[in-house]
N, C-alpha and C positions, 0 to 999 in steps of 0.2 A: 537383732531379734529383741523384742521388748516384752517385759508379762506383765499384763493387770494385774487385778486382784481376784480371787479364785484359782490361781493359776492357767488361766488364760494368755496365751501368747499370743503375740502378732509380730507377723514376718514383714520389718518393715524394709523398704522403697529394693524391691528385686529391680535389678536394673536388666534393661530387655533392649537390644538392639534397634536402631528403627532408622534407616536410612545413613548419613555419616554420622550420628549423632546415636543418644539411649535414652530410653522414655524409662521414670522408675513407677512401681504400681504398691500399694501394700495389700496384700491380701491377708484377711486373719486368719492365725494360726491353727485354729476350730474348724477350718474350710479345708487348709490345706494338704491335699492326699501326700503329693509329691511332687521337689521339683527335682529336672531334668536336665540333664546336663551333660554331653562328653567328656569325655578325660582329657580332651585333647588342650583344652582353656585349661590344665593345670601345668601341661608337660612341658619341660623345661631340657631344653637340649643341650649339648656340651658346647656347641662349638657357635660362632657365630653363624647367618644367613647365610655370608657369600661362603666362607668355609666349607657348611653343609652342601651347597651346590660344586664346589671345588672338587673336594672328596669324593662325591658320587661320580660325578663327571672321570675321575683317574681312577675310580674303582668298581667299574659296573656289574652287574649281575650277566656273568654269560656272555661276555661280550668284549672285544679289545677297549681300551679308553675312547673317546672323544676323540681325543686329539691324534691320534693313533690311528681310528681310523679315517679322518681325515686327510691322512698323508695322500698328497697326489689328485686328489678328486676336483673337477674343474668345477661342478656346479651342485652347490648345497644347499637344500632347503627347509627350511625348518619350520616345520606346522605349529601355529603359535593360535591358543586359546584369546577368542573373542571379548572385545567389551562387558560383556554377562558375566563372563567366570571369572571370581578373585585370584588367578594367578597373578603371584608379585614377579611380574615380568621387567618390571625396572631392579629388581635383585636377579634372576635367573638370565636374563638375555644379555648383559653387557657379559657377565662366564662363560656362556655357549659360546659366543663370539670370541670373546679372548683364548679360548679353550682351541675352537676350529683354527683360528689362526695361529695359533702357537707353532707349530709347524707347516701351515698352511697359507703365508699372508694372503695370496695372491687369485684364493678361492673365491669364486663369486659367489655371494649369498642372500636368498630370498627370504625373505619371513612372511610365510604365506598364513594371512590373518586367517581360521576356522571359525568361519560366521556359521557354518552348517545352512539351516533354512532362517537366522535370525538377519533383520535389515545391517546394512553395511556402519562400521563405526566413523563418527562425526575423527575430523581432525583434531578436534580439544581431546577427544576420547581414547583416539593411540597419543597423543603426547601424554598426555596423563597415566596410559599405560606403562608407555617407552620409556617417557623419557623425552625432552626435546632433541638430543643428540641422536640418538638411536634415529626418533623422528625424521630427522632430517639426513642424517648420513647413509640409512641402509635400504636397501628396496626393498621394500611392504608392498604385497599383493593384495588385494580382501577377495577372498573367493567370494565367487557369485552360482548358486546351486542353478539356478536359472539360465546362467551364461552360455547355449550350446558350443561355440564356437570356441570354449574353454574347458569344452569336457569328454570325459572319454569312456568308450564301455570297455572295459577288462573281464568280464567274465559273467560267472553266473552265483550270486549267495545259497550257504545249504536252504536257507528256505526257498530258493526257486525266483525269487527277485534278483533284477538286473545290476550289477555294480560298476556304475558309473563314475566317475572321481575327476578331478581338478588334474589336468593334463600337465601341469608344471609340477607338481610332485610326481610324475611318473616319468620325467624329460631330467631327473636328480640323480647324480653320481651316488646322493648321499643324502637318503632322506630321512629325519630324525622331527621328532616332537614334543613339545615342552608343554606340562598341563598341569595339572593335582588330580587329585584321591580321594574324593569324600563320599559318603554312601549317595548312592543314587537309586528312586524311585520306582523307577522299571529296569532298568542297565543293569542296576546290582552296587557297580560303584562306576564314577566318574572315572576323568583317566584313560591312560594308556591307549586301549584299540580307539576312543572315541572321537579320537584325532581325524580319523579318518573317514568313518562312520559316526554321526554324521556330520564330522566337523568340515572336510571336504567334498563331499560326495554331491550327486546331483538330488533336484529335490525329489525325482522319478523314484532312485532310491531312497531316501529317506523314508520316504511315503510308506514303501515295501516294507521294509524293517518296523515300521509305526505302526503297521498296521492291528485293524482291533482285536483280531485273533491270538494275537502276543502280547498286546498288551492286557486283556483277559487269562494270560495263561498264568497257574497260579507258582510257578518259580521266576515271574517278573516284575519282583520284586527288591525291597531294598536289603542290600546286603548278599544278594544269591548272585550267583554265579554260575556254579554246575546245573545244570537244565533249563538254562532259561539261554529263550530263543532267540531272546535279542542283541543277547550277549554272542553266541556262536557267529550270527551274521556279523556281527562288528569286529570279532576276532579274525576272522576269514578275511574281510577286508583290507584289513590293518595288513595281515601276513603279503595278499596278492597287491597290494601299493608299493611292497618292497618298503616297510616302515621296518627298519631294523634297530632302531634304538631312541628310546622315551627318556625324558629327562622330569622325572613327578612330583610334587614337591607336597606336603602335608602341611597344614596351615594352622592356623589355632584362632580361635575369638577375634584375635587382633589384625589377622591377616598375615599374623608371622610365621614364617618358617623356620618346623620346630622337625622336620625330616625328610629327605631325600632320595628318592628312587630312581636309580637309571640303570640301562642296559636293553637287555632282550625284552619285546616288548609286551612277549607274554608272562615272562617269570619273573621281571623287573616288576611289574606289576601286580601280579599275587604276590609280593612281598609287601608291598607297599599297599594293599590291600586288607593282608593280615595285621600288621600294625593297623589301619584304622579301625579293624572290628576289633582287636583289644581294650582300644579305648574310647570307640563311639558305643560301645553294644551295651544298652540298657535295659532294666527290664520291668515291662507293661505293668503297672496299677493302676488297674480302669477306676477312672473317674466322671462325672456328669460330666463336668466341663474340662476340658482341655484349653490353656493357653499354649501359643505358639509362635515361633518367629520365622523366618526367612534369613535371617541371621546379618541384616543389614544391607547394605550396598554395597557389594552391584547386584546381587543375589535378589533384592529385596525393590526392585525397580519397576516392577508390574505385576499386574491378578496372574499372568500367566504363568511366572518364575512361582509365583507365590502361592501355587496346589504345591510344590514339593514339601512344603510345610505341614501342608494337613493331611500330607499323608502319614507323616509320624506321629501326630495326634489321632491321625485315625484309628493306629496299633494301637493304645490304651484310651480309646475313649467309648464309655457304654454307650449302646445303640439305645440312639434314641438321645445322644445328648446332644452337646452345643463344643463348639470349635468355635473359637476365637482366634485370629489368625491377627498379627501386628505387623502390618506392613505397610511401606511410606506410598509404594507405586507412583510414582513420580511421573514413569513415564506412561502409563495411564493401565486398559488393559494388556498391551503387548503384543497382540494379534487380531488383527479385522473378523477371521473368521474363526476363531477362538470366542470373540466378543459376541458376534453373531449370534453363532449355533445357539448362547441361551436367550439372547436377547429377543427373538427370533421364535420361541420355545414356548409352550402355552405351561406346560411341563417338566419336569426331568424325566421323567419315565419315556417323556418322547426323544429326547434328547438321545436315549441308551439307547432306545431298541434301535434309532433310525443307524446308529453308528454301528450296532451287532448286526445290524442287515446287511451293512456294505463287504463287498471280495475285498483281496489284499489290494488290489490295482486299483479299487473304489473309493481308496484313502483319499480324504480330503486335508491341505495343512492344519494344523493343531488339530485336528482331530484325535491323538491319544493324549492332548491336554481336557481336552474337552471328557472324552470318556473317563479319565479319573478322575476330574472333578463330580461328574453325574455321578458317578460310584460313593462319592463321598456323600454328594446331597441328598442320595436316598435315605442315609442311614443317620445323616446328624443335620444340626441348623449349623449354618457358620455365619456366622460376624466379622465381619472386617473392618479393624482398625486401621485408615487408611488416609492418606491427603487424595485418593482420588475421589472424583464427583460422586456423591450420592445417587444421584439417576444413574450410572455405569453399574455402579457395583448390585444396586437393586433389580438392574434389567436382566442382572446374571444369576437372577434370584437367590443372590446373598443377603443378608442383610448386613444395614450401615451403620457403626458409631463413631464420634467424634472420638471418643478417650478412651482410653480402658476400663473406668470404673465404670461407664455407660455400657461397656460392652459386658460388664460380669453384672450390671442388675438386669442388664437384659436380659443375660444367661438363667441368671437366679429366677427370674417370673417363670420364663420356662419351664424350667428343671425342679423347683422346690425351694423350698425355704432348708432344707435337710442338703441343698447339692455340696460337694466336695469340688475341690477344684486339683489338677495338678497342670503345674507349668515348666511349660520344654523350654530352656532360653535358646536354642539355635534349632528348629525343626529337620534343617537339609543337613545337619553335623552327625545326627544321632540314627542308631538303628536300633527301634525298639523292640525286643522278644519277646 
């Protein structure tokens, strides 16, 4: 931080995430409402990563060990978070494995990839995850939500949707799942039941559980839990997959793991849930403008990932202003009919009603991507800072800047010569109050 003269300050080069790399911006200190940040980028654990994972692992919440209960079970599988999610699964999955085998060498073991409804990961993309060893030595499944011939009905969800799921977690002596915890946008938080809803499930159910009725409902939100509906369907799920033990790991700015949650999949997880609202829970000083992140890569790899950001800008930003959203999207929008629906769209107003019109069963894919984003663009302008094409981002009636200064004088014409700014450095980290 630097002061002129008059005692004017300026807040120089905030450094802000932006694909594997960080873009710095200065903003002056006369503008700046507030910046935004989790606790979690400060928190400093005792033990080392693999430690962390160790120790949870032989000391679970409600639950025998790992290793313990794997005594005796012929085939185990373990639901492992997709390309998209930062779980540091080359820290977490060589322990599960050593951990299962500890008393079990002889166990056969699947790591059934949870793409849910997202495309299947390139081979560069699980070694990169894995690990070349892991790569090459252990049998990786990628579910396919689409795949009938891999999928199975088990019952019926409390909201009335069919629950479908990947037949190789239900064919498991011992089915366990490895994820993280971080606030989530309509779920409430990431994690735990999500593994299975809708990490494996078929896209019939996904659909169900997405659909616009719940994502409209107002405790499907970030941070909730009790009354939100899309959490009970997921919880339910998780129980009737026979998912009895989560392995969850809490991350920080860097992608390090800074805590650990394992056990019963419901209590392991409200623990590990409380800890993150301790230290992600901020709270709202509405400002004009909103800056925001996605919080890098892999988070930060399409328009699609990258509404979870402006939802957190959405809690503190006054109606009527401007979202700036920084993200690299590399892989471009992330969804054809994600991309569509605004492309496609004379409107956002049509956009909402056409999706408030549809039944549960009338769900279209991303369609509750689609409707939070409309939700958002009734009430603010967003800007995206982004390397995807200018014609993409403007057909989805955003608007485009190369940099960020470009994106806050755009904001300022807007909003006044008077706007305030405040800036969230990780959007999908934080729950704002």
């Amino acid at each position: 931080m630097k002061f002129l003269e008059g005692g004017v300050k300026i807040i120089m080069e905030i450094s802000l995430p932006y694909g594997n790399e960080s873009i710095k911006v200065n903003i002056p200190g006369n503008r700046l409402n507030e910046l935004m940040s989790s606790k979690t980028h400060d928190y400093e654990a005792d033990e080392s990563e693999k430690e962390l994972v160790k120790n949870a692992l032989r000391n679970p919440v409600s639950t025998p060990s790992l290793d313990e209960m794997a005594k005796g079970k012929d085939e185990i599988v373990i639901i492992s978070s997709d390309h998209t999610r930062p779980v540091p699964s080359k820290v977490t999955m060589p322990v599960i494995l050593e951990e299962i085998r500890r008393y079990n060498p002889e166990a056969y073991i699947t790591i059934l990839v949870a793409t849910g409804c997202h495309r299947s990961p390139t081979e560069d993309e699980l070694k990169d995850k894995y690990g070349s060893e892991i790569f090459e030595e252990e049998n990786i499944v990628i579910h396919d939500s689409d795949d009938q011939s891999n999928l199975v009905n088990i019952g019926i969800l409390p909201s009335g949707g069919e629950l479908v799921i990947n037949k190789i977690a239900l064919e498991a002596d011992l089915l366990i799942a490895e994820g993280f915890i971080e606030p989530h946008f309509f779920a409430g938080f990431s994690g735990g039941r999500k593994s299975v809803l809708p990490g494996i499930a078929s896209r019939t159910t996904v659909l169900a559980n997405h659909c616009s009725e719940f994502i409209a409902h107002e405790w499907a939100r970030t941070g909730i839990l009790e009354g939100n509906p899309i959490h009970r369907d997921m919880l339910f799920a998780a129980k009737k997959a026979g998912l009895y033990f989560i392995i969850n790991v809490v991350i920080d700015s860097n992608k390090n793991v800074i805590n650990v949650f394992a056990g019963d999949v419901k209590k392991a997880h409200i623990e590990g849930c409380n800890f993150v609202s301790k230290l992600a829970g901020i709270k709202s000083k509405p400002a004009d403008i909103v800056i925001t992140t996605n919080g890098g890569y892999p988070l930060d790899q399409n328009i699609y990932q990258s509404v979870k950001s402006m939802t957190a800008a959405e809690a503190t930003c006054c109606e009527g202003g401007v979202i700036i959203v920084i993200s690299e999207c590399s892989d471009g929008h992330g969804g054809i009919n994600f991309y569509n629906t605004f492309k496609n769209a004379d409107n956002i107003q049509e956009v909402m009603d056409d999706i408030l019109n549809r039944a549960r069963y009338e769900t279209v894919p991303d369609q509750w991507q689609s409707q939070i984003l409309a939700r958002i663009l009734l009430k603010y302008t967003v800007i995206l800072v982004t390397d995807a094409p200018r014609t993409m981002v403007e057909n989805m009636h955003m608007k485009y800047a190369r940099n960020v200064e470009e994106a806050i004088n755009m904001a300022i014409k807007l909003t006044g010569n008077d706007a305030d700014i405040s800036v969230i450095v990780n959007g999908v980290s934080v729950i704002v109050n």
